[in-house]
C-alpha positions in Angstrom: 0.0 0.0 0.0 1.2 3.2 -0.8 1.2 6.2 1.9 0.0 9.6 1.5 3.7 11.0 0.9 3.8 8.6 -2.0 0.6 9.9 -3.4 1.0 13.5 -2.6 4.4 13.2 -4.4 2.4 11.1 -7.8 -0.1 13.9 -7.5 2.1 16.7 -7.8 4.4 14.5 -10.7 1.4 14.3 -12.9 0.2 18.1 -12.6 4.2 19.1 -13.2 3.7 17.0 -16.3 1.0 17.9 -17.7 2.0 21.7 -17.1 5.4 21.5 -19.0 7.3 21.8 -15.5 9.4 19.1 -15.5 12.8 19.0 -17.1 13.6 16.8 -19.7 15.2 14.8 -17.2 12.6 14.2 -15.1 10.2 13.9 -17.7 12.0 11.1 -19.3 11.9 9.0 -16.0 8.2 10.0 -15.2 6.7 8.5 -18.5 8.8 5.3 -17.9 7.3 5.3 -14.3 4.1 5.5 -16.2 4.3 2.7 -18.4 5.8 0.3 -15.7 3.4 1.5 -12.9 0.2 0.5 -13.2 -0.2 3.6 -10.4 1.3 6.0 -12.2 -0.5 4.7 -15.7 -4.2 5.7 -13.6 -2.8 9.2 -12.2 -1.4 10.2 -15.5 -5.0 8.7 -17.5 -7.2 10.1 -14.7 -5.4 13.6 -15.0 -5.6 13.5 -19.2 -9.2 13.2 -19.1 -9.5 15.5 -16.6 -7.9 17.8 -18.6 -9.6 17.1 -22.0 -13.1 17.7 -20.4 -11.9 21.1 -19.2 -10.7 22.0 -22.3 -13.9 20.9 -24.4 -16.1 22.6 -21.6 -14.4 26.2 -21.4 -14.7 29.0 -23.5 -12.0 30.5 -25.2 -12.6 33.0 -28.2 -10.0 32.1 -30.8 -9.0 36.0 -31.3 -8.7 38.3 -28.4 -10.0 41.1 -31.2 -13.2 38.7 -31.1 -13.3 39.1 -27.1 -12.8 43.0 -27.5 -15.8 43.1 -29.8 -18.3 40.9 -27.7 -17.2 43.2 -24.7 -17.7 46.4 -27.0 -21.3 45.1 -28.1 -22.4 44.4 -24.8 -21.7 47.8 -23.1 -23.2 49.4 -26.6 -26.5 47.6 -26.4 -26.6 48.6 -22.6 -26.6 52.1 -23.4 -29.6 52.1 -25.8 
């Protein structure tokens, strides 16, 4: 069984990972961890999907111009 060091120090690995913190280093020896631990393989899927859900569920406009506009149009038609 694994103690809550352990998994505090998997949890942190994965979100380091997944946020382009890790060296290349470190990197390199996480994603081996991953394929040889089956642990590691369900923090690093678990995290992914997380992840992919986010990003299919939040709103980003692909222009910041676009942004300015909608912001622009919405004060405008406030004022009529």
């Amino acid at each position: 069984m694994h103690n809550v060091d352990d998994l505090n120090e998997l949890t942190k690995q994965v979100g380091m990972f997944f946020d382009q913190a890790l060296d290349p280093q470190s990197r390199d020896a996480f994603l081996q961890r991953v394929s040889s631990d089956p642990l590691y393989q369900q923090a690093y899927q678990h995290e992914q999907l997380i992840r992919e859900n986010l990003k299919k569920l939040i709103y980003r406009p692909g222009d910041a111009s676009q942004l300015i506009q909608a912001i622009k149009n919405q004060i405008g038609g406030k004022e009529k």
